[in-house]
C-alpha positions as CSV (number, residue, x, y, z in Angstrom):
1,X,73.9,122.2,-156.0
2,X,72.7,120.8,-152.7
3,X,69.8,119.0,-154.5
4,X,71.9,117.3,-156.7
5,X,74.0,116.6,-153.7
6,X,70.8,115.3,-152.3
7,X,70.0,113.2,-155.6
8,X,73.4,111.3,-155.4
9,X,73.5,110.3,-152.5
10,X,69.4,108.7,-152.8
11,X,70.9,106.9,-156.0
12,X,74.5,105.8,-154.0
13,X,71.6,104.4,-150.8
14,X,69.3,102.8,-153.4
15,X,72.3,101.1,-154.9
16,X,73.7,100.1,-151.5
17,X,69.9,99.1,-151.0
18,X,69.5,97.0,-154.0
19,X,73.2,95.5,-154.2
20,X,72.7,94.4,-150.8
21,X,69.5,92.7,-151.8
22,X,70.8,90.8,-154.6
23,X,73.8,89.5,-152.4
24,X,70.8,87.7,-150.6
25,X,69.3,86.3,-153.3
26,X,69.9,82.6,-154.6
27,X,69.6,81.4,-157.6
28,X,68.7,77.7,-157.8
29,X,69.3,75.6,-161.3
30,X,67.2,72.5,-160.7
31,X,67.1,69.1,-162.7
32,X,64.0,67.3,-163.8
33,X,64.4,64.3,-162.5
34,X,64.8,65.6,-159.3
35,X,62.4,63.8,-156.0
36,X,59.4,66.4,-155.9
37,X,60.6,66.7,-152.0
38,X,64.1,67.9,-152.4
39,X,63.7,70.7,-154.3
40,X,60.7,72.4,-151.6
41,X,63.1,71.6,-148.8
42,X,65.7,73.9,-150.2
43,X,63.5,76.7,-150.7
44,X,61.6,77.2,-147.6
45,X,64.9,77.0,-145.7
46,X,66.5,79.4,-147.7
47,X,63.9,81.6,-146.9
48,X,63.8,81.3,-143.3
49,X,67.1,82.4,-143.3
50,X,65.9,85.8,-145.0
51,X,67.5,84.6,-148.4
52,X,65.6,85.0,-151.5
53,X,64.8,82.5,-154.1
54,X,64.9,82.4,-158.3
55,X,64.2,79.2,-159.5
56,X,65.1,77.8,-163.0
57,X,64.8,74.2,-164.8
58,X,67.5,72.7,-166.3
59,X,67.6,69.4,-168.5
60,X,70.0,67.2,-169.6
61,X,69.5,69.0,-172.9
62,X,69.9,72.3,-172.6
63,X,72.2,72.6,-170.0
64,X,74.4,75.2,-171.9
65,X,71.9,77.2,-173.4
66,X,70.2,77.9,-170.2
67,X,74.1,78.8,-168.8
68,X,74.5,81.0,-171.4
69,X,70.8,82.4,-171.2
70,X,71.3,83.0,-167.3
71,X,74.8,83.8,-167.5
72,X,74.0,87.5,-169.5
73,X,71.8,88.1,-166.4
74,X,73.5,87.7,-164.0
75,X,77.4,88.2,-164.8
76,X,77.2,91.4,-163.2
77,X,75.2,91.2,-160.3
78,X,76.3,90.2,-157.0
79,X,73.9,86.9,-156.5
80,X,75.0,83.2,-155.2
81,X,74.3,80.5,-157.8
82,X,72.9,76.8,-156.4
83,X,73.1,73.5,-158.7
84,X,70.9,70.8,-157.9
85,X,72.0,67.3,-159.6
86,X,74.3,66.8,-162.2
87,X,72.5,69.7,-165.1
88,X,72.0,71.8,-162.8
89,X,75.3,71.5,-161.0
90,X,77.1,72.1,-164.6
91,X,74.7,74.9,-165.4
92,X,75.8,76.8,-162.0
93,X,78.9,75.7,-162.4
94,X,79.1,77.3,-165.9
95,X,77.4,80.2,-164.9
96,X,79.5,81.6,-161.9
97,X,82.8,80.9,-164.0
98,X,81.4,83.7,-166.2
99,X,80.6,86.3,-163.7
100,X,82.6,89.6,-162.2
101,X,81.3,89.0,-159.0
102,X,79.7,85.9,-157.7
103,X,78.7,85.7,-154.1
104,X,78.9,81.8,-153.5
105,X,78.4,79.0,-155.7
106,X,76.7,75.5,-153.7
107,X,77.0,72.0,-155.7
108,X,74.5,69.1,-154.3
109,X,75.2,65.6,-156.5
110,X,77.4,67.8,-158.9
111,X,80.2,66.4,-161.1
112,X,83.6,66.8,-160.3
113,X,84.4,64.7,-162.4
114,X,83.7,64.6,-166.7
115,X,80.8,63.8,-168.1
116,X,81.9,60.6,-170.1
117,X,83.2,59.0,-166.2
118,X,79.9,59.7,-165.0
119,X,78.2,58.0,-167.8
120,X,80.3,55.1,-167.6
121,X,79.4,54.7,-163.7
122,X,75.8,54.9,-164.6
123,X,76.4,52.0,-167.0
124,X,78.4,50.0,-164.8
125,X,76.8,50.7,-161.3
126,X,74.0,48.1,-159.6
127,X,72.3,51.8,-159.5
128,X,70.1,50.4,-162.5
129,X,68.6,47.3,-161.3
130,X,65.2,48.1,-162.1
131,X,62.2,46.5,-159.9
132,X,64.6,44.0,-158.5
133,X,65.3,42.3,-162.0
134,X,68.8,42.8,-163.1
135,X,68.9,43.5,-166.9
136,X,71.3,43.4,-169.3
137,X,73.9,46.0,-169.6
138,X,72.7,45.9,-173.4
139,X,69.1,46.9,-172.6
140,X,69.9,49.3,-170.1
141,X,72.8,51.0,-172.3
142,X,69.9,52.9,-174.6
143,X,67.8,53.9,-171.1
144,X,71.1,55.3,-169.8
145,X,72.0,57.6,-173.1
146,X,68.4,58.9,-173.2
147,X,68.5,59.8,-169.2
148,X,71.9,61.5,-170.3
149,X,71.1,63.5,-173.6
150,X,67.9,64.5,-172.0
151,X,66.4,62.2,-174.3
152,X,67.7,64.2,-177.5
153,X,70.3,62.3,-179.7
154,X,71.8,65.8,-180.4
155,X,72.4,66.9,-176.9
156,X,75.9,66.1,-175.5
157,X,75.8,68.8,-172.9
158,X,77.2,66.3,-169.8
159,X,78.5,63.9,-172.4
160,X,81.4,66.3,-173.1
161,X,81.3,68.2,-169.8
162,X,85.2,68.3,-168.4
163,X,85.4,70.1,-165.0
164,X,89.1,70.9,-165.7
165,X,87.5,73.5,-168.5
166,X,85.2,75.1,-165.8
167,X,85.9,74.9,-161.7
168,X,89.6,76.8,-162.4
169,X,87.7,79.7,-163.3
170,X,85.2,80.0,-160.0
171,X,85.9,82.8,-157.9
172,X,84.1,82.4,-155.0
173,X,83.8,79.9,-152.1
174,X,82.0,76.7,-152.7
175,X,79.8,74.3,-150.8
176,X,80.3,71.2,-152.8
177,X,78.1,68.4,-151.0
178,X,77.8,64.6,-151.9
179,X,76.1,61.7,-151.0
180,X,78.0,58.9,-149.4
181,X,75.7,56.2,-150.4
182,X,75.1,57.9,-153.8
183,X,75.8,55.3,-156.8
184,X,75.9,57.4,-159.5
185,X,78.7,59.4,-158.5
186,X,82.1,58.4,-156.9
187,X,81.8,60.6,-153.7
188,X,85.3,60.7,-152.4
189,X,86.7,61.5,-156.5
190,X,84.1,63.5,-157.1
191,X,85.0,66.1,-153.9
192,X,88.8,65.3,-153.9
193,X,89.2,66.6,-158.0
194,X,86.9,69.5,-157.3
195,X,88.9,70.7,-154.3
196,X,91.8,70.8,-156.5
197,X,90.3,72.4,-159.3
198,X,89.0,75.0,-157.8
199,X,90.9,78.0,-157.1
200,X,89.3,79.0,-153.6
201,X,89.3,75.8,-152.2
202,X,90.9,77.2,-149.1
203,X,87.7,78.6,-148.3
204,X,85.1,76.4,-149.2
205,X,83.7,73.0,-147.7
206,X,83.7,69.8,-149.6
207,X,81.4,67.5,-147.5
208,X,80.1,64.6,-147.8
209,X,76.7,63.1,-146.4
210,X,76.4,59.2,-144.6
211,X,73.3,57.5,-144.8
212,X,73.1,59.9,-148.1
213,X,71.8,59.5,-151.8
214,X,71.5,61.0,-155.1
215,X,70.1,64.7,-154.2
216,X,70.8,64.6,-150.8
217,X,67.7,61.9,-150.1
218,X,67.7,60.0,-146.9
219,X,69.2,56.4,-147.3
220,X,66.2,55.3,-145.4
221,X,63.6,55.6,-148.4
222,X,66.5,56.0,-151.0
223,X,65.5,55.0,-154.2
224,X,67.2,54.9,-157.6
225,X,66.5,57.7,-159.9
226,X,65.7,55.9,-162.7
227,X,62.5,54.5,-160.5
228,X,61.4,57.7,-158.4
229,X,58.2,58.3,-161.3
230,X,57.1,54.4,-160.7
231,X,56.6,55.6,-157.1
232,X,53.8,57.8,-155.3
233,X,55.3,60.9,-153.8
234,X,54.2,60.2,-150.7
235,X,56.6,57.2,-150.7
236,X,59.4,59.5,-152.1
237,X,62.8,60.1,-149.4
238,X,62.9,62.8,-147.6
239,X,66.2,65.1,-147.7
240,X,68.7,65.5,-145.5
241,X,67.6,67.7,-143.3
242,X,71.1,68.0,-141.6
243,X,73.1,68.9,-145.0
244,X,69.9,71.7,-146.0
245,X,70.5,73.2,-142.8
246,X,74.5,73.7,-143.4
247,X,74.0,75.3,-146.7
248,X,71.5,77.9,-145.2
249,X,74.0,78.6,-142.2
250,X,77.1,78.4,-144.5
251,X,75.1,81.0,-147.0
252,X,73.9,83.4,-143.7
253,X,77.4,83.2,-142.4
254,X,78.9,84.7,-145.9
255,X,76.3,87.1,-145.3
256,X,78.0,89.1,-142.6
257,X,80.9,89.0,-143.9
């Protein structure tokens, strides 16, 4: 009797153990297109402040299978969930509205908004003006589908996205963070409809970045996306130091609580 006394309470510790261990652990859904420097900056920061990292790619085109694919590993495990860019912001986004449990869910360049007004703004904004040349909206409409559908005609993934279908259902607090200068996104409609579509905005930030682009990257350097591979990565922006810093402390104060 007193072994198995013994035995339960190892297995109740080494849950403790391994729940608590998971509650520090970050998943990160990353886009492609991404700058090369963004990404690492994340990472290393997260780990200084004793949080452990998963990493996972997602593209424009399989956006919902990798939810869905993620989603059945995690719905049941008390893990925060981070979306970098506008696949990987759906993908999280997707994800945590399908788990029990979710410890925190962070948004950088996200969509708050649907998938057809952000394709319209990428058609419409001075965002594509490639090497200083404007070109017609005609030429660049084809360029703009392909960035969208991942270049695959049969993806639709962001095409048909419609936050009102998915942030309702998110059950834990949010970082949702936005670059002021960011031209693909509407930063002030993007945060404002996400604040009221999700349920615990009371205890969640919605901030926004000046001097910001796409992906949190410094305005100094800040480049379109469409032109980041034309460029060395040396020359690549740096990120926002600043807004990586309040993630890790926002993340590390949910921590103790």
């Amino acid at each position: 009797m007193k072994r198995i006394s013994v035995l339960a309470l190892f297995l109740l510790l080494f849950a403790t153990v391994m729940q608590s261990a998971d509650k520090q652990k970050c998943i990160i859904l990353n886009s492609p297109l991404i700058n090369k420097k963004i990404l690492p900056s994340v990472e290393s920061t997260l780990k200084n402040f004793g949080i452990s990292v998963e990493t996972y790619t997602v593209s424009a085109s399989n956006i919902n299978q990798m939810a869905d694919s993620l989603m059945r590993v995690y719905s049941n495990k008390k893990v925060g969930i981070l979306g970098l860019g506008v696949p990987g912001g759906i993908a999280a986004a997707k994800i945590v509205s399908g788990m029990s449990d979710p410890s925190y869910l962070v948004l950088i360049s996200a969509l708050g908004v649907s998938g057809e007004k952000y394709h319209d703004r990428l058609l419409m904004s001075s965002f594509y003006v490639i090497d200083g040349d404007g070109k017609n909206l005609l030429q660049l409409r084809p360029m703009i589908d392909s960035l969208i559908s991942g270049q695959s005609t049969s993806s639709d993934d962001i095409l048909q996205y419609k936050p009102e279908d998915i942030l309702p259902s998110v059950k834990c607090p949010v970082f949702a963070l936005s670059g002021v200068n960011d031209s693909s996104i509407d930063w002030f409609e993007n945060l404002s409809n996400m604040h009221k579509l999700i349920p615990t905005a009371s205890e969640s930030v919605f901030k926004a970045y000046p001097e910001t682009g796409y992906m949190l990257q410094s305005i100094e350097k800040y480049m379109p996306i469409l032109l980041i591979g034309s460029y060395c990565e040396e020359a690549l922006p740096e990120a926002n130091k600043e807004a990586i810093q309040d993630i890790c402390s926002w993340i590390a104060n949910l921590k103790k609580e």
